[in-house]
C-alpha positions in Angstrom: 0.0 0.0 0.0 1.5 3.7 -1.0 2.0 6.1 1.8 -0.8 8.4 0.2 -3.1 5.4 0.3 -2.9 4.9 4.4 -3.1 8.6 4.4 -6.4 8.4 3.0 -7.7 5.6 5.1 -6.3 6.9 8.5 -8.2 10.5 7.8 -11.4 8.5 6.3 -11.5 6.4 9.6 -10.6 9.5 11.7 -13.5 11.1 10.4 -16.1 8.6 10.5 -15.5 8.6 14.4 -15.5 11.7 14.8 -18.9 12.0 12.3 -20.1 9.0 15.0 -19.4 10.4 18.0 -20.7 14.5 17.6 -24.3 14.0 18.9 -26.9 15.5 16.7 -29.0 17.9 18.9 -33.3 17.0 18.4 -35.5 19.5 16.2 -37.5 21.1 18.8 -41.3 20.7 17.9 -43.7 23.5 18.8 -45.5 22.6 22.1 -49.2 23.5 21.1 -52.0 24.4 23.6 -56.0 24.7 21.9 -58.3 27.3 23.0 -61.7 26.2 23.5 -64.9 27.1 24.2 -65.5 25.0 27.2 -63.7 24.7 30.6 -61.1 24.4 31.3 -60.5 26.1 28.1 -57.0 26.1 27.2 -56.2 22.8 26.5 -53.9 21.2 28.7 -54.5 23.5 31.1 -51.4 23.6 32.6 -48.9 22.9 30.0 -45.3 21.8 30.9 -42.5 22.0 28.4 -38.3 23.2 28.1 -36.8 26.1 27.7 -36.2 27.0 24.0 -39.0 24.7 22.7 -41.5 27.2 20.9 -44.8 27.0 22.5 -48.0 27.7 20.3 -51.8 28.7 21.2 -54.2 28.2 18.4 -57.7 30.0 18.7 -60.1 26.5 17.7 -62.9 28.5 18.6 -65.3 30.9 17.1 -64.9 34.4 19.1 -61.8 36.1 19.6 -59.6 35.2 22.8 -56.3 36.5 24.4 -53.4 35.2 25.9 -51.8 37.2 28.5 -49.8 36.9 31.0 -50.9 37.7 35.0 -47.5 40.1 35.3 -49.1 42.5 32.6 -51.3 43.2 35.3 -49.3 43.9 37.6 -45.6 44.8 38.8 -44.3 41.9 37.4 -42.7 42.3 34.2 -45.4 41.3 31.1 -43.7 38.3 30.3 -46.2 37.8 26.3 -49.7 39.3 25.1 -51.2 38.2 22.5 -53.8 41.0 21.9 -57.0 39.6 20.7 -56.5 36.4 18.3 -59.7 35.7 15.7 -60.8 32.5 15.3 -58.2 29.9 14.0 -55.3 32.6 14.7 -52.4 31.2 16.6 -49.8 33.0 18.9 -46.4 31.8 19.3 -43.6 32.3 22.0 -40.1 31.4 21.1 -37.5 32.7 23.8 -39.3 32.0 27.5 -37.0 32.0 30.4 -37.9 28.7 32.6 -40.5 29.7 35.2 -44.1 29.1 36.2 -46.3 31.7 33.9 -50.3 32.1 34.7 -51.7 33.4 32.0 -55.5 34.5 31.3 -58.3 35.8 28.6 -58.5 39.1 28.6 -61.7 39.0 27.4 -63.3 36.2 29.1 -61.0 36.7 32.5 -62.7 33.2 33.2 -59.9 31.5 31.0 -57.0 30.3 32.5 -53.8 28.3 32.2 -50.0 28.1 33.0 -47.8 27.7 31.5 -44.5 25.9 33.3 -40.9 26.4 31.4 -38.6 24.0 32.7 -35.1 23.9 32.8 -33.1 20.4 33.7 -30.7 21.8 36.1 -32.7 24.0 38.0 -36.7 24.0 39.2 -38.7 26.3 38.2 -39.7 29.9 39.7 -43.0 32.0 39.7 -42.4 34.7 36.8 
């Protein structure tokens, strides 16, 4: 075998291992909750998912509906608002720190849900 030759087969077996042991990280699928027009409402009502997984509400019903966090009513910082979402309309939140967010219907303050960000390494906090 020519020197050139074993070159080529050290790097091609070099590589594969090193192709074999680099973990591929997961696509992250959107985490959907459905808005309905019966309790409890959101659907789950309490949805728990990981940080930087996009979370989606979709609007399955036939009046308009928000979804807004409880600290954009108060002195906690307003963490997503959605403003009013038509029927079938979705809303989507991409960058949520992990935490513990209630969240309501502004228009029908009778809806409400939470939604709980969680990170591995630590638990999760009231935001």
């Amino acid at each position: 075998m020519k020197r050139w030759q074993i070159l080529i087969a050290t790097l091609l077996v070099a590589l594969s291992t090193f192709i074999i042991a680099t973990p591929v990280a997961p696509m992250s699928s959107v985490y959907r909750i459905e808005l309905n027009g019966f309790a409890p409402y959101y659907s789950p009502v309490t949805g728990t998912t990981y940080a930087h997984q996009p979370v989606e509400w979709v609007n399955e019903t036939a009046s308009p509906h928000t979804i807004t966090h409880d600290g954009c009513l108060t002195d906690t910082p307003c963490a997503f608002d959605s403003g009013p979402l038509a029927a079938n309309a979705r809303f989507g939140m991409y960058n949520l720190k992990p935490g513990i967010y209630p969240y309501h219907c502004r228009l029908h303050p009778i809806m409400k849900g939470t939604l709980i960000i969680l990170n591995p390494t630590k638990e999760p906090s009231i935001s």
